[in-house]
C-alpha positions in Angstrom: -67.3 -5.5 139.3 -67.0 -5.2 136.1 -66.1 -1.9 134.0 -65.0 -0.1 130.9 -62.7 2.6 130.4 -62.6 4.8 126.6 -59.9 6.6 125.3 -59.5 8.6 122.0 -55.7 8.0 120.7 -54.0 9.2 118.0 -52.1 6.7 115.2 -48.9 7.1 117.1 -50.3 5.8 120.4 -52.4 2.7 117.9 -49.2 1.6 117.5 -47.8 1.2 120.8 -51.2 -0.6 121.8 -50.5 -2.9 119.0 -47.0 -3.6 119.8 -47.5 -3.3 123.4 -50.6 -6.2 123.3 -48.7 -8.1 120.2 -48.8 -11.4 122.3 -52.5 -11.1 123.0 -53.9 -10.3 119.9 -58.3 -12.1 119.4 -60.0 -12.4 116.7 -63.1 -9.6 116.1 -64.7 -9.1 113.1 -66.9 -6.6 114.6 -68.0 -3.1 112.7 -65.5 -0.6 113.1 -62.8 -3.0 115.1 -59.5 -2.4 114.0 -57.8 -4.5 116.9 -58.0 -6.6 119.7 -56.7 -7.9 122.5 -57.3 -10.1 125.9 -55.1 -9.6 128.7 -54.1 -12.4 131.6 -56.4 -10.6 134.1 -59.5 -10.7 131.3 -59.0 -7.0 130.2 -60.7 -6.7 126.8 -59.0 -4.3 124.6 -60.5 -2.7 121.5 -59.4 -0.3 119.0 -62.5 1.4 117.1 -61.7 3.2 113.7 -64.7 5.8 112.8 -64.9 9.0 110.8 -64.2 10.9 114.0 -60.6 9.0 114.4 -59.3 6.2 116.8 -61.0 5.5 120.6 -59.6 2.1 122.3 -62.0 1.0 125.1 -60.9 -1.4 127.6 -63.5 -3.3 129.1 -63.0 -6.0 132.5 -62.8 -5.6 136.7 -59.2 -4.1 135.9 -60.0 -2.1 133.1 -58.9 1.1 135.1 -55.7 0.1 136.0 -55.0 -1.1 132.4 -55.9 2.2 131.0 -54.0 4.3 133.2 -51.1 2.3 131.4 -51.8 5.0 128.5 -53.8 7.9 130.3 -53.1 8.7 133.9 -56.1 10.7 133.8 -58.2 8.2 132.5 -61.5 7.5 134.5 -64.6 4.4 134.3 -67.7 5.1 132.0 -70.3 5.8 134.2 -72.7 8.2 132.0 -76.2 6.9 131.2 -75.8 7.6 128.0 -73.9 4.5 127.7 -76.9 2.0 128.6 -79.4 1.1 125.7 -81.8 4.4 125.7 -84.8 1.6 125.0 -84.0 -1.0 128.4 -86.8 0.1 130.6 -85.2 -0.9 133.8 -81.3 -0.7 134.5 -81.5 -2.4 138.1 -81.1 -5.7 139.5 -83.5 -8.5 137.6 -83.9 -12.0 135.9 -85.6 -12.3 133.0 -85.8 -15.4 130.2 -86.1 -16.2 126.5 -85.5 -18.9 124.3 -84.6 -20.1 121.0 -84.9 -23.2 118.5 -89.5 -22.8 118.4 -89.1 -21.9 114.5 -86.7 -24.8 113.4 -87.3 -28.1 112.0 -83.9 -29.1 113.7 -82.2 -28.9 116.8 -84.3 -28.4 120.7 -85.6 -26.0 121.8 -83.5 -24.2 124.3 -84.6 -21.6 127.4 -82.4 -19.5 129.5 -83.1 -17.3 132.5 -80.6 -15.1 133.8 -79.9 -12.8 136.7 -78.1 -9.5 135.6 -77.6 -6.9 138.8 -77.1 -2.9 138.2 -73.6 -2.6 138.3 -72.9 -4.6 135.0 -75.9 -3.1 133.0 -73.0 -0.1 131.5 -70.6 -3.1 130.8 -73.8 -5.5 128.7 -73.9 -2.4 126.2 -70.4 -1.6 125.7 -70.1 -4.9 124.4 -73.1 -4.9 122.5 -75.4 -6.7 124.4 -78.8 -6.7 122.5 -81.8 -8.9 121.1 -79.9 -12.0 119.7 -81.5 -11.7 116.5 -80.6 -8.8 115.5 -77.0 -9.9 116.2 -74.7 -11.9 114.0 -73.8 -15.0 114.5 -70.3 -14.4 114.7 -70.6 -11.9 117.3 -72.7 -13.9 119.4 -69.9 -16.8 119.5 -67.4 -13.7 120.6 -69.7 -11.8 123.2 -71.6 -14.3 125.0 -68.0 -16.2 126.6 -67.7 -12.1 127.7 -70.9 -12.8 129.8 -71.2 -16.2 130.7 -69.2 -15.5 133.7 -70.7 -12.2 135.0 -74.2 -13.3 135.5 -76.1 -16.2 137.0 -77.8 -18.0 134.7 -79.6 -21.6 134.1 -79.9 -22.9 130.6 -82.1 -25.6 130.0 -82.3 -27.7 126.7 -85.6 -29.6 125.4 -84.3 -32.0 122.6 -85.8 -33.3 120.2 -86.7 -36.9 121.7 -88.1 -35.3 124.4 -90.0 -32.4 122.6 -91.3 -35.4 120.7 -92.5 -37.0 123.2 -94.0 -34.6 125.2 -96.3 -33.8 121.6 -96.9 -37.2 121.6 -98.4 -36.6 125.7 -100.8 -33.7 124.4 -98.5 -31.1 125.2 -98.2 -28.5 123.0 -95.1 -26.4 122.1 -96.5 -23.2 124.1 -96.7 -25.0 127.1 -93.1 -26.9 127.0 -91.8 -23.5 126.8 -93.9 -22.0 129.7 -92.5 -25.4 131.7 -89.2 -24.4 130.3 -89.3 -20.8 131.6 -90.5 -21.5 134.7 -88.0 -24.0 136.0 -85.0 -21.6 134.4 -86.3 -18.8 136.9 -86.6 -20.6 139.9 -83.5 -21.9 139.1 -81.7 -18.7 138.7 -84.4 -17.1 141.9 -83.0 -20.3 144.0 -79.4 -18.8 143.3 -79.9 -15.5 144.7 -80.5 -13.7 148.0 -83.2 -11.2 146.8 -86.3 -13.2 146.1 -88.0 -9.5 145.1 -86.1 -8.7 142.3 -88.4 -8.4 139.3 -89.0 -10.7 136.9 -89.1 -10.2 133.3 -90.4 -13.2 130.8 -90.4 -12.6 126.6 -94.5 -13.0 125.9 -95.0 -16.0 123.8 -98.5 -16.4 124.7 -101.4 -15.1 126.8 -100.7 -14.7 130.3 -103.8 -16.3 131.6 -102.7 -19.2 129.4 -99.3 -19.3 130.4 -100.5 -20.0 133.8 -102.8 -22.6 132.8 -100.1 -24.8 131.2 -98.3 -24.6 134.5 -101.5 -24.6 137.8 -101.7 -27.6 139.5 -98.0 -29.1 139.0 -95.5 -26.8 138.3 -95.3 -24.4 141.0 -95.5 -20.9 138.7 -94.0 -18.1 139.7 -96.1 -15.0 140.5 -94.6 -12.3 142.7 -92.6 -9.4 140.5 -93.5 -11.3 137.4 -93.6 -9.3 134.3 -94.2 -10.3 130.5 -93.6 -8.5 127.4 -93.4 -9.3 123.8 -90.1 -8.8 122.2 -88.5 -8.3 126.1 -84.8 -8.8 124.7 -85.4 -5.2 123.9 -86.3 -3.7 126.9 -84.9 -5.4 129.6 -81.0 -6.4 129.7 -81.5 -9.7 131.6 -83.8 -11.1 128.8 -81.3 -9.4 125.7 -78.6 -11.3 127.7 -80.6 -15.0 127.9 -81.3 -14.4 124.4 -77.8 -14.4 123.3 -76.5 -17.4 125.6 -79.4 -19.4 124.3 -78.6 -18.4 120.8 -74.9 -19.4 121.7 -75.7 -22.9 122.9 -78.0 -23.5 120.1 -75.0 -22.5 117.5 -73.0 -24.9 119.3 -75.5 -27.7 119.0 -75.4 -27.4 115.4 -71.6 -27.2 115.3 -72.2 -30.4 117.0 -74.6 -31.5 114.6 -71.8 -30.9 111.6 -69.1 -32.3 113.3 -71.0 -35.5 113.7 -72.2 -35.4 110.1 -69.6 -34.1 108.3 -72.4 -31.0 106.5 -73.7 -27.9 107.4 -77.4 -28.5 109.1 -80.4 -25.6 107.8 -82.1 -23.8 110.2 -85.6 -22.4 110.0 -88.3 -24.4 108.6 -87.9 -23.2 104.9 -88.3 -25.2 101.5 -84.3 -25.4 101.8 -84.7 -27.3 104.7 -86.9 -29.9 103.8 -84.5 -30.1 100.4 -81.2 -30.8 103.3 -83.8 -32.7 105.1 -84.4 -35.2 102.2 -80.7 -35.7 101.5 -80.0 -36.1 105.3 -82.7 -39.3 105.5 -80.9 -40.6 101.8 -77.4 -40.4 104.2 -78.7 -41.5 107.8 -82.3 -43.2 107.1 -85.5 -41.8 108.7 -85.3 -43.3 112.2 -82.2 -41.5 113.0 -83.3 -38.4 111.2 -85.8 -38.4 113.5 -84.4 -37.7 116.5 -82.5 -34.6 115.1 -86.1 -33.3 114.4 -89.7 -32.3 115.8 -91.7 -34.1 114.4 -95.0 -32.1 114.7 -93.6 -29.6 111.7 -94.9 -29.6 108.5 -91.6 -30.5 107.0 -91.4 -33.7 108.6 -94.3 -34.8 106.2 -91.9 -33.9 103.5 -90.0 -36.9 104.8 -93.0 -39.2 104.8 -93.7 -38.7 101.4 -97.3 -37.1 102.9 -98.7 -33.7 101.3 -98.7 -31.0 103.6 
């Protein structure tokens, strides 16, 4: 179980902590972080700087036994106060989002995740939230913090195949309801409780969610729930919203790798400028498989008005 301990030091303990974790110093660029650390048993350490002085907060299974290093008296965070006052439900649940429907490149990308009760404290001490209001930095340094806490199933509609799927009269809507639905009863499959509630980010009707799905897809309906903008209610959609956003960053860190420049995302004029020079570099059929093809911007690219 995971768990998180806070202390308020002075200057002259900061320094031990420093010196003390010297040889496990991280990089965090977060508000108000001063340092930070990673132990061998996956204790997160971080030192706060605020008007009201210096707090460290150790967060991890054995994040007791590290603070008792520097308080004897130290005890677990266990007041309500520190769980997201908007998150409707703080118990065992799944719930699923996804990125990538607003950009000319990349997939699209859907993750459903089961997050029980006992970890809900620990998702907002490290800042768990909707991924879009969240930097990217911070997403690339908080997801690996919950990757490996809760079950989740990530799965990843690429371009080609979100092409083709247009191409079969599908339409983006009802890839991502086939998306969603194969993430939770993936995640459902992995779990003893087949009751726990189920919480999906509204994208569309529900009557027409369910249409896109009846007669092939076996839908889920038991302890199914939907609610626009869910990330920021509900702690398992917040938390498939940031591992999605995570694997989509490291698609396009992919994407750069392999080009050698930095790939736009959105659907802006910029991008269909990058888009332009990327076709000049690679040629259109190639660009084309980076793309979905059913966006405006890819008429751009065919020399066709919008």
């Amino acid at each position: 179980m995971a768990h998180s301990v806070t202390l308020k030091i002075n200057e002259d303990t900061f320094d031990k902590i420093k010196d003390f974790y010297s040889n496990n110093v991280t990089l965090d660029k977060g508000e108000y972080v001063v340092f930070s650390a990673k132990t061998i048993d996956d204790v997160i350490i971080k030192v706060y700087q605020s008007s009201k002085g210096l707090k460290v907060v150790f967060m991890g299974e054995k994040a007791l036994d590290e603070a008792h290093i520097w308080d004897e008296e130290a005890t677990i965070n266990l007041t309500q106060e520190k769980v997201k006052t908007s998150w409707k439900y703080l118990y065992d649940q799944i719930g699923s989002d996804e990125v990538g429907t607003g950009d000319f490149f990349g997939p699209i990308i859907v993750v459903a995740s089961f997050v029980s009760t006992d970890i809900i404290n620990y998702l907002k001490e490290i800042g768990v939230d909707d991924s879009k209001k969240i930097s990217d930095q911070k997403i690339m340094n908080t997801v690996p913090l919950i990757i490996d806490k809760v079950i989740y199933s990530k799965l990843q509609c690429s371009p080609l195949k979100y092409n083709e799927m247009i191409d079969k009269g599908y339409s983006m809507n009802a890839i991502k309801a086939i998306l969603h639905n194969e993430a939770l009863q993936n995640v459902l499959a992995k779990i003893p409780n087949k009751n726990v509630p189920i919480y999906i980010d509204q994208f569309c009707s529900i009557s027409n969610y369910y249409s896109y799905l009846e007669g092939k897809y076996n839908p889920l309906i038991n302890n199914v729930e939907f609610e626009t903008k869910g990330e920021s209610y509900y702690p398992s959609v917040a938390v498939s919203s940031m591992i999605a956003r995570y694997a989509f960053l490291q698609y396009f860190q992919e994407l750069k790798e392999k080009y050698q420049v930095e790939f736009y995302k959105g659907a802006s004029k910029k991008v269909d400028e990058f888009a332009k020079e990327l076709k000049n570099m690679i040629g259109l059929d190639e660009l084309s498989t980076l793309v979905k093809k059913n966006f405006k911007n890819y008429s751009y690219l065919l020399d066709e008005p919008k």
